[in-house]
N, C-alpha and C positions, 0 to 999 in steps of 0.2 A: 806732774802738773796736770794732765789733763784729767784727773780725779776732782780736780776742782773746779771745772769747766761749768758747773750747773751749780755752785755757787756763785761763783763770777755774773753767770747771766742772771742768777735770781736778783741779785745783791743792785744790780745796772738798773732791772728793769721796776724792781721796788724802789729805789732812786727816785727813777723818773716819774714814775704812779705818784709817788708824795709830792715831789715839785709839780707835776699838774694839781692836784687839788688845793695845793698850797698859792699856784696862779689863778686858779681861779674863784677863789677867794676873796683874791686880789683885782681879778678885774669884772667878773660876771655880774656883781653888785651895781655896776655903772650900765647893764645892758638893757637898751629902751625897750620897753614892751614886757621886761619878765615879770613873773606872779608877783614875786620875791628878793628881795636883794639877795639871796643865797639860793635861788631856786637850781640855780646851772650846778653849785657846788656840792648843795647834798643829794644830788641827781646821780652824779658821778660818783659822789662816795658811792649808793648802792650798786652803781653798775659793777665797780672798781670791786668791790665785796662779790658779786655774783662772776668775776672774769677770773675772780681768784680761788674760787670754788671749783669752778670750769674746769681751770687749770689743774688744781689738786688732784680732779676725776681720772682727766687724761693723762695727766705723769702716771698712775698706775695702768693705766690700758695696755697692754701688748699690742703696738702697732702692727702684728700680722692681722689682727682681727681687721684694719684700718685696707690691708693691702687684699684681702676676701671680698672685700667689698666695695673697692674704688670705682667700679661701673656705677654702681647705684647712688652714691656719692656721687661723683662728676655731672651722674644725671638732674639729681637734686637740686645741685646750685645751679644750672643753667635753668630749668624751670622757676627756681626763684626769682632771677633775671628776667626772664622771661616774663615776668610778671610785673615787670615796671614799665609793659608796654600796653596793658591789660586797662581800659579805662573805668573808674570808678573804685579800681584798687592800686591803680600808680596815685604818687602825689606827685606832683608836677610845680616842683620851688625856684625861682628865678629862670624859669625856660627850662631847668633841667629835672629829668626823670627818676633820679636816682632814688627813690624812696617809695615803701609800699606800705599801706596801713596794714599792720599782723594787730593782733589781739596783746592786751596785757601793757605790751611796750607802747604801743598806739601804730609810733612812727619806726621803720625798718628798713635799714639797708643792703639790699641781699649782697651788692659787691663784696662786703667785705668778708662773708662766710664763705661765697666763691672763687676769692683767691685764695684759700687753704682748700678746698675741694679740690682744685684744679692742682694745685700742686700734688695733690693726694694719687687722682687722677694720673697725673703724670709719671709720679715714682710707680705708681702699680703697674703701667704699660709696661716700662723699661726694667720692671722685678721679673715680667712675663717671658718679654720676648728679650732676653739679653745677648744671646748669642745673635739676634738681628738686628744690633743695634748702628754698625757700618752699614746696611743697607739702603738704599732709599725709599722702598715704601713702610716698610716697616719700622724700619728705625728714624725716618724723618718725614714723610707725609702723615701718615697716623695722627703720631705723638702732635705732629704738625697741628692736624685738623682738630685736634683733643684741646689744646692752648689756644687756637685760632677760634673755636666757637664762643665759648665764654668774653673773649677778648673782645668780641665784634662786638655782642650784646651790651658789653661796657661799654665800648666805645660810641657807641649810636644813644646815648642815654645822654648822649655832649658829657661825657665825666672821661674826660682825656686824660685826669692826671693817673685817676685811678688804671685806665686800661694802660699807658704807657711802664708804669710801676708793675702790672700784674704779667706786660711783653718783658719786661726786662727776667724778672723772678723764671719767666719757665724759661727764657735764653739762658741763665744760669743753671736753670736741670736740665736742660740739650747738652749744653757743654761740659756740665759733672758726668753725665750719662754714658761720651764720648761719640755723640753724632758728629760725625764728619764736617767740618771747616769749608768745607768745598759747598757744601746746600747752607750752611749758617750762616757764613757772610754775605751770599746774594740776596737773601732772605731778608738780611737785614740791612743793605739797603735798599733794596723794595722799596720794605715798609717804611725807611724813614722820608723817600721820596713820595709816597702815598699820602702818608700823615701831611709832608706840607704843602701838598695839591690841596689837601680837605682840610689846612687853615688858613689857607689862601681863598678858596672858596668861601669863608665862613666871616661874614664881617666881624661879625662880634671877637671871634679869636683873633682874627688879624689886628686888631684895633689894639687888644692888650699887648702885642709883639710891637706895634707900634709904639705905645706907650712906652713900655718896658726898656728899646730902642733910645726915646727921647724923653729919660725923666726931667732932665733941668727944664723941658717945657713947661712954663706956670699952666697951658692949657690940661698937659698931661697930666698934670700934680693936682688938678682939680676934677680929674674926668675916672678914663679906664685908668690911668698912673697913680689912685690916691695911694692904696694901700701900699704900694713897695715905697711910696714919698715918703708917706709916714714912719713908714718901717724903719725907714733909714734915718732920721730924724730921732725916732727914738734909741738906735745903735747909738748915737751922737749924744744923744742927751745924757744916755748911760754910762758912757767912757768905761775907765778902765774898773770901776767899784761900785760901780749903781748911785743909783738915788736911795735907794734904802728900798726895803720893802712896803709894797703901799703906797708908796709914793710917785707913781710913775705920772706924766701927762697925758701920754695920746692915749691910755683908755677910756678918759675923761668923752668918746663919743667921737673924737678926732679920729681913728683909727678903724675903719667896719671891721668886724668879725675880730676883734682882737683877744676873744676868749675861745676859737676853735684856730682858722686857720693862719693867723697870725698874733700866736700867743708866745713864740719864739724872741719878736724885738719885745716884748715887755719883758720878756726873763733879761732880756741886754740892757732895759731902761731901769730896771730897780735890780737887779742884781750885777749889770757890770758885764765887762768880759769875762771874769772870772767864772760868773753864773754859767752863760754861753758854751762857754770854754767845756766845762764840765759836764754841762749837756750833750755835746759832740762827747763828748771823752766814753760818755755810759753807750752810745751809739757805737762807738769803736769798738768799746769793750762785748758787747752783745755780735756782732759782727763775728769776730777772732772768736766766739766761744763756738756761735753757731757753727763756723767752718770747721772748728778742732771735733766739734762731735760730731758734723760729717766725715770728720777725716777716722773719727775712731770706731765706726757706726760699724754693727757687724754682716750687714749684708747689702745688695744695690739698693733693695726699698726704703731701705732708714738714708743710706748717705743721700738719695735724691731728694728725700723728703726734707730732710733735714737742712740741704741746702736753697733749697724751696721756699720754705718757711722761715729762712733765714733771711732771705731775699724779701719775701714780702713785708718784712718788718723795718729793714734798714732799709731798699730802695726809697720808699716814700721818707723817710726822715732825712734823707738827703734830696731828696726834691722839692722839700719843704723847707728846706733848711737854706738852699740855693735861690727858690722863692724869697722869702723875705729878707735875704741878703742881696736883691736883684741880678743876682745870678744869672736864673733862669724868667721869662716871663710868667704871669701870675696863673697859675693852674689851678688852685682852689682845694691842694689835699692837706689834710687833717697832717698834727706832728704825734707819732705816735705815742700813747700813752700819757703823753700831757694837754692837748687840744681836748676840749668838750666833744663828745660824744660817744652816746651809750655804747650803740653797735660796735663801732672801731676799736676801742676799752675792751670790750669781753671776747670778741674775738681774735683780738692779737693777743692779749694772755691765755686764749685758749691756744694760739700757736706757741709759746712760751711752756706749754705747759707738754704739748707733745714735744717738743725738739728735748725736756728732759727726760719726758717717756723712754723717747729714744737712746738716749746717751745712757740711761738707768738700763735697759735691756744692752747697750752694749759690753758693759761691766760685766754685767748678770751670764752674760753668751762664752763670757771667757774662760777658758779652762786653762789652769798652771800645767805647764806642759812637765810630765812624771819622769823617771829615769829609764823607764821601755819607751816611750813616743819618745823621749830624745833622739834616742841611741841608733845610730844608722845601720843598718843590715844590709847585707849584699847576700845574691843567691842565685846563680844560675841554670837559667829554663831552657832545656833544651826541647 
């Protein structure tokens, strides 16, 4: 079975590529301010056409080239970060930093080319130093300080959901790695008691936990509370079969952002549970592939990578997905592969496109074992 592990995943994540542009279609045409009633739609066809090229490149790359040069990689994306703090080359949208004017594309968002760096980053430390991997400077301060810098840099951009999504993905390569339990748990709650010192300090966050807390408040359903009202409201309106396609209500302007980060309750309002359903299902399915081709990966650098970039593609679609099912309070990250946006679109199929690199060289690394390597010899050295 697992020869068909990068079918499974292409077959999920072409899925979900066609139901984003097929949502957005459907709701980007109602979005106030565009050029175009299709402008969001044939935006993302090109990107969708350029993440898929991307991808085709890196499925043949030999990830050893990837793990010769992960210093300079790691360095990369945090200078790209770094540059959302740079004024007159940040763009600086609703209070937050996350975006830098590059050339060609206009608008750029280094995060999300820095969480596959940093994963990159991460499997090349632990390809290095393996045999120090139970230690603790080596095997958990480093790696430590290597996830910790990029993390900060997100985190300080106010894009919480992103850095919480990009802590989780490298606590999955500590733990694939085998860093010790004993520095990971304390570690992690630290950090969860830090984070809600600094959204406790932070009105503005605190207000949407608030919300999120009290949505049957008609004040919160009209304030920080709209979007998950709405959301849920269209869950509701969608029931078990949808409204048909095209046919939904809250994209009518009732719903903000319901063609990036809450384009999930409109796949629930015109397509149903069933739609939903199915959407989670290509998630699951991407999930199980990424792990089987860590699990089948033929050296440390592929299975951490692998589980890395497996992580940065499903974490966030369950945080998004927890979002607009008010789950979780309103974080603001993109659902992958179906939400509007270039950057996110070509980048996550460029991780799609290494985790089959990888499973391709694991195939490739194997050797049928012959009737001499079988055969067991004994021999005594005196």
């Amino acid at each position: 079975m697992t020869r068909y592990l990068n079918l499974a995943l292409c077959t999920a994540v072409a899925a979900l590529v066609a139901l984003g542009l097929v949502m957005l279609a459907s709701t980007s045409a109602w979005v106030k301010g565009a050029e175009e009633p299709y402008y969001f739609f044939v935006r993302q066809s090109w990107m969708a056409v350029a993440g898929v090229v991307g991808a085709f490149f890196l499925a043949t790359l030999n990830p050893d080239h990837l793990r010769k040069i992960w210093p300079w990689l790691l360095l990369a994306g945090c200078l790209l970060l770094a540059l959302c703090y740079v004024p007159g080359v940040a763009a600086d949208i609703n209070g937050e930093r996350r975006w830098i004017h590059f050339p060609v594309v206009n608008r750029f968002q280094p995060s999300e080319v820095a969480k596959a760096l940093t994963m990159i980053g991460l499997a090349g430390w632990f390809a290095r130093w393996q045999t120090e991997i139970p230690t603790f400077w080596k095997g958990f301060v480093v790696p430590g300080i290597l996830l910790g810098v990029p993390f900060a840099l997100i985190l300080f951009e106010t894009d919480m959901g992103t850095a919480v999504g990009l802590g989780a993905a490298g606590f999955a390569v500590l733990f694939t790695a085998g860093v010790r339990l004993i520095y990971l748990i304390p570690t992690v709650l630290a950090g969860a008691t830090g984070f809600y010192l600094l959204v406790r300090a932070n009105e503005n966050r605190w207000s949407r936990i608030e919300a999120w807390l009290n949505l049957e408040d008609p004040y919160h359903q009209m304030h920080k509370g709209l979007q998950q009202w709405r959301a849920l409201l269209a869950f509701g309106n969608g029931g078990t079969k949808g409204q048909g396609l095209g046919n939904g209500f809250e994209k009518f302007g009732h719903m903000p952002y319901a063609h990036t980060d809450f384009i999930f309750p409109n796949i629930g309002e015109e397509l149903g549970l069933y739609g939903t359903l199915a959407t989670v299902l290509c998630y699951v399915v991407i999930a199980v592939a990424g792990i089987g081709i860590a699990l089948n990966a033929s050296n440390v650098f592929n299975r951490c990578l692998a589980i890395g970039l497996t992580a940065v593609i499903v974490v966030p679609a369950m945080i998004n997905i927890a979002v607009t099912t008010a789950v979780l309070p309103n974080t603001g990250l993109p659902l992958p592969f179906v939400s509007y946006g270039g950057t996110n679109l070509v980048f996550t199929l460029a991780s799609v496109g290494l985790l089959c690199g990888i499973h391709r060289r694991s195939r490739l690394d194997r050797r049928p074992d012959s009737g001499l390597t079988a055969r067991k010899t004994y021999e005594v050295r005196l």
